[in-house]
LOZA-311476 format. One record per residue (C-alpha): residue number from 1; residue in one letter; x, y negated, z negated. Coordinates in Angstrom, 2 decimals, m for minus. Each point is the difference from the previous one (the first is absolute). Example, Ala and Ser with C-alpha at 12.3 -4.5 7.8 and 13.67 -1.06 7.14 Angstrom:
# LOZA-311476
<pt seq="1" type="A" X="12.30" Y="4.50" Z="m7.80"/>
<pt seq="2" type="S" X="1.37" Y="m3.44" Z="0.66"/>
***
This chain:
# LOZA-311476
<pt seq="1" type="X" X="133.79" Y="m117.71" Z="m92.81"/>
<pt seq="2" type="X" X="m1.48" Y="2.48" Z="m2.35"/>
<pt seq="3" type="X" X="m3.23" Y="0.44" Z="m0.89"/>
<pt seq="4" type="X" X="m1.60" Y="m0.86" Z="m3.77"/>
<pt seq="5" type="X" X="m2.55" Y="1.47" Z="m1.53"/>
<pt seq="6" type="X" X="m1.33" Y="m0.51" Z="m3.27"/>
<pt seq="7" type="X" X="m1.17" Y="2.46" Z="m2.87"/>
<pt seq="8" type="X" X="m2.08" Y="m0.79" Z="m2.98"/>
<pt seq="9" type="X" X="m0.83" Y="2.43" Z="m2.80"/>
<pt seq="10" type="X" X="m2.62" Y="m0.36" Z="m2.57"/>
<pt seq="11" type="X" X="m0.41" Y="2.17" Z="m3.33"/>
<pt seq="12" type="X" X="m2.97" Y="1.61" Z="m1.76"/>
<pt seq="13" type="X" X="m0.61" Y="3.15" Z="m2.80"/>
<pt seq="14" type="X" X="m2.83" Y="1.86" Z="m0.13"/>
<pt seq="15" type="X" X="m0.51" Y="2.43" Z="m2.76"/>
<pt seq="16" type="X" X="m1.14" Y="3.99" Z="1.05"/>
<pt seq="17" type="X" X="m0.12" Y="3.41" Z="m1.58"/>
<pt seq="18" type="X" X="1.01" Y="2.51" Z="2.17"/>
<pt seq="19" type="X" X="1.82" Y="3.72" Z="0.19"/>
<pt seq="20" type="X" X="2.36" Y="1.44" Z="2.28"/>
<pt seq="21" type="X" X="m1.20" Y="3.41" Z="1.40"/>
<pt seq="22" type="X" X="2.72" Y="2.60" Z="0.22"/>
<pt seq="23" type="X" X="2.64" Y="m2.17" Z="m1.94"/>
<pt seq="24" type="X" X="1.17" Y="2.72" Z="m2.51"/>
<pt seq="25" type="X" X="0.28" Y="m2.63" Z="m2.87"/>
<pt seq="26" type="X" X="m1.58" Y="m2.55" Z="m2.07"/>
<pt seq="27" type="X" X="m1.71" Y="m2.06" Z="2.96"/>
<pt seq="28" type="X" X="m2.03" Y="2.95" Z="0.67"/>
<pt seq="29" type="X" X="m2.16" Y="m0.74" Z="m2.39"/>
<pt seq="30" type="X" X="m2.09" Y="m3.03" Z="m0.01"/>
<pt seq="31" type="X" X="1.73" Y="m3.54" Z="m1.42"/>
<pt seq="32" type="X" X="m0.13" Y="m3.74" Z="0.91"/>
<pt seq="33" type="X" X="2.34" Y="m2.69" Z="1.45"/>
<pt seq="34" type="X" X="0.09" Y="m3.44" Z="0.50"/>
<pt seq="35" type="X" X="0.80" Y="m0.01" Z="3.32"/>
<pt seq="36" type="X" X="2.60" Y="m2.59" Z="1.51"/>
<pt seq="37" type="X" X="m1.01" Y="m0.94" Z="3.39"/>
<pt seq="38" type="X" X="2.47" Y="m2.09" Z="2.54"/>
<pt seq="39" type="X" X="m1.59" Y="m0.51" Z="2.95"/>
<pt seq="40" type="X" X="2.44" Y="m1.76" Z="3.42"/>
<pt seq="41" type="X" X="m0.88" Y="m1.67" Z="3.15"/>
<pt seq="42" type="X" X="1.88" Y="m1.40" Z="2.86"/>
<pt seq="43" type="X" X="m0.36" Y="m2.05" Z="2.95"/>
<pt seq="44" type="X" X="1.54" Y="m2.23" Z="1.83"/>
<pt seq="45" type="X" X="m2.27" Y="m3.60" Z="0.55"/>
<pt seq="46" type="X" X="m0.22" Y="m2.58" Z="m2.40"/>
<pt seq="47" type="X" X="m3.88" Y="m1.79" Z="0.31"/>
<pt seq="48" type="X" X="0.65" Y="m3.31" Z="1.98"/>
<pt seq="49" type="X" X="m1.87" Y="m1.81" Z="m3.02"/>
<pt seq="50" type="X" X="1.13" Y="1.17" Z="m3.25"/>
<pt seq="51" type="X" X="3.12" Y="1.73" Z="1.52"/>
<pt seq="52" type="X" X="m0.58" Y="3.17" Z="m2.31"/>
<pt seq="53" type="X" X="0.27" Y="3.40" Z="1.33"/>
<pt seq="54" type="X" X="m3.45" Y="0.71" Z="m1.77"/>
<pt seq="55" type="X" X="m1.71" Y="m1.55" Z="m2.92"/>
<pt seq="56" type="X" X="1.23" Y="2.23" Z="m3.10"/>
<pt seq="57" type="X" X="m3.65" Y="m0.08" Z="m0.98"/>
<pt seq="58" type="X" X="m0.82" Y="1.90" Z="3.12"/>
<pt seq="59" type="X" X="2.58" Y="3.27" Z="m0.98"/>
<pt seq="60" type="X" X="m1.24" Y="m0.37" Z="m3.95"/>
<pt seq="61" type="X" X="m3.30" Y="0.62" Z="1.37"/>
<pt seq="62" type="X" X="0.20" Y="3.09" Z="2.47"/>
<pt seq="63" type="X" X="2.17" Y="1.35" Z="m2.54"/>
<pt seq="64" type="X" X="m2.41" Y="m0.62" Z="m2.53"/>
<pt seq="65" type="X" X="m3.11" Y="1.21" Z="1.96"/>
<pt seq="66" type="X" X="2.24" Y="3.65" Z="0.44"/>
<pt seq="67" type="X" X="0.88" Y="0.30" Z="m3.46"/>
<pt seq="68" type="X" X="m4.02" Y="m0.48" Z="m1.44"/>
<pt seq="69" type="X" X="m0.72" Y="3.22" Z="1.61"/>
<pt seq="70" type="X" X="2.85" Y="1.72" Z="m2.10"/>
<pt seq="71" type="X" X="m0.69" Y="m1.82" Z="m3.26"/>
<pt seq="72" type="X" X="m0.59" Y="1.33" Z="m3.02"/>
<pt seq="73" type="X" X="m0.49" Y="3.21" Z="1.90"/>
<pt seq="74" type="X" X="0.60" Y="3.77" Z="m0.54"/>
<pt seq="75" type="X" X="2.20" Y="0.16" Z="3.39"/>
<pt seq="76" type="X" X="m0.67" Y="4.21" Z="0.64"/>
<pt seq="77" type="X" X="m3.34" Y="m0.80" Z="0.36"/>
<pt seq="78" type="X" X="0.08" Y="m3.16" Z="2.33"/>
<pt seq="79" type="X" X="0.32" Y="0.99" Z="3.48"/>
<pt seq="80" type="X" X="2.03" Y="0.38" Z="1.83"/>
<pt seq="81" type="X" X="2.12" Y="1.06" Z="m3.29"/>
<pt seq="82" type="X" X="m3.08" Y="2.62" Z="m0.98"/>
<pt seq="83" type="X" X="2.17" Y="1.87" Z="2.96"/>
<pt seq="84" type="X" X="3.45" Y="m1.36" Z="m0.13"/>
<pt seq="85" type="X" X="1.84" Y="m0.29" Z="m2.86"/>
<pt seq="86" type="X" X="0.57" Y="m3.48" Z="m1.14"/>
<pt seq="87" type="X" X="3.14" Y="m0.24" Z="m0.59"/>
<pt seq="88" type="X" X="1.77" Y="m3.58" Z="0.28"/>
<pt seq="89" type="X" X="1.21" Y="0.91" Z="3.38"/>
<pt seq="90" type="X" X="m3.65" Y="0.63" Z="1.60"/>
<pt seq="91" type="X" X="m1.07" Y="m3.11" Z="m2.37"/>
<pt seq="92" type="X" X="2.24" Y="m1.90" Z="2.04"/>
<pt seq="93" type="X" X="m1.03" Y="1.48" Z="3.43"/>
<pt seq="94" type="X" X="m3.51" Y="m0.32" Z="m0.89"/>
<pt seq="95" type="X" X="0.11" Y="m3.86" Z="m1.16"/>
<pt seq="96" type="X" X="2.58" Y="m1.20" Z="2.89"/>
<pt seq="97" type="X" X="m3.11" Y="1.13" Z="2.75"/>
<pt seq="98" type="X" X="m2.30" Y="m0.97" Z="m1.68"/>
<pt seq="99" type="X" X="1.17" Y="m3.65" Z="m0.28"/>
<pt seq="100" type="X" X="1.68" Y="0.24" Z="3.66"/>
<pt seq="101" type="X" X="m3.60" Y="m1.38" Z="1.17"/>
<pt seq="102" type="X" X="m0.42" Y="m2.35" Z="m2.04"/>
<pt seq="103" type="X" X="2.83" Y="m1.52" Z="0.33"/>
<pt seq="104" type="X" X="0.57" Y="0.02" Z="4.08"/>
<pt seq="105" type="X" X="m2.91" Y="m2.19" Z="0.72"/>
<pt seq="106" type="X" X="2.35" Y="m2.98" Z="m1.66"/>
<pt seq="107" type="X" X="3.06" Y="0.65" Z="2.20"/>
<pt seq="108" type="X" X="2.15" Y="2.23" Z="m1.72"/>
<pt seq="109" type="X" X="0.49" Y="3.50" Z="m0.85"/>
<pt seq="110" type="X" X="0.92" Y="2.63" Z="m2.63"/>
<pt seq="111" type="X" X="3.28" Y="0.87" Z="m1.01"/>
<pt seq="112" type="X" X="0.03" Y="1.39" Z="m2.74"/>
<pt seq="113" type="X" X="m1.90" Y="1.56" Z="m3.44"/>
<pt seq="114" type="X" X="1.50" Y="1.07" Z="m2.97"/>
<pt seq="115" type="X" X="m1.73" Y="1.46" Z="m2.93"/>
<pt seq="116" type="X" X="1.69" Y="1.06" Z="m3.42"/>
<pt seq="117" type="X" X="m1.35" Y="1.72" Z="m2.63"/>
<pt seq="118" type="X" X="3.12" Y="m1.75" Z="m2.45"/>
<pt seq="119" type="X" X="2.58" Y="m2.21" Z="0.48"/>
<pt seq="120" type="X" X="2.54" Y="2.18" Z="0.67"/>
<pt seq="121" type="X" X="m1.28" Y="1.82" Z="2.85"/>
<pt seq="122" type="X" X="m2.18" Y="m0.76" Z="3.17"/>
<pt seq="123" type="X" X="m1.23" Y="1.07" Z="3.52"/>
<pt seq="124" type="X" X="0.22" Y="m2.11" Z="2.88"/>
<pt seq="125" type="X" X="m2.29" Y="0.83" Z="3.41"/>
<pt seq="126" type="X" X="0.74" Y="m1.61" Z="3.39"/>
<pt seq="127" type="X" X="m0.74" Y="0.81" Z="3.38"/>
<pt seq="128" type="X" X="3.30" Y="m0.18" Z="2.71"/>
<pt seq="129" type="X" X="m0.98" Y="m0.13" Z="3.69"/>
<pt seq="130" type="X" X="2.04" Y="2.87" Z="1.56"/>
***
């Protein structure tokens, strides 16, 4: 028989100035966004109570607690993006870990984050076990 799992997503913004170093273009220098954050988790155990995976509240709240320490924010000069550029990619990377443990203590884990800076485009970061 196969095996379920589960995966939930929740959805926040947070709005950040930031510029890409090295870009060539007009990101280099310094403008805003209103950041679209998508943020997925998977497991595969409904509670015996309430048969939910997790309690939506739970993932609105990691992600939420993540995305205070990028708000309203000039992102080149919050680590680790004072170093890295912050692109949406390392956005991503940097969001999905820091919610992974927040997240693990309720039974499930990451999947996925994906940040966009519009609509029309986004990055997605997941870790694959080799």
């Amino acid at each position: 028989m196969p095996k379920g799992i589960w995966r939930l997503t929740v959805r926040s913004d947070f709005a950040a100035a930031h510029s890409l170093r090295n870009y060539c273009g007009k990101c280099e220098a310094l403008h805003g966004h209103n950041f679209g954050v998508e943020a997925t988790v998977e497991g595969g155990v409904l509670t015996p109570d309430t048969e939910l995976l997790v309690d939506f509240k739970v993932l609105k709240n990691a992600l939420k607690q993540v995305l205070d320490g990028l708000d309203h924010c000039v992102l080149n000069e919050t680590p680790p993006f004072d170093t890295c550029n912050p692109s949406s990619e390392n956005l991503a990377r940097h969001i999905y870990r820091h919610m992974a443990p927040l997240v693990q203590p309720h039974g499930v884990r990451m999947h996925s984050v994906t940040v966009s800076e519009k609509q029309a485009q986004s990055a997605t970061y997941m870790e694959v076990d080799e």
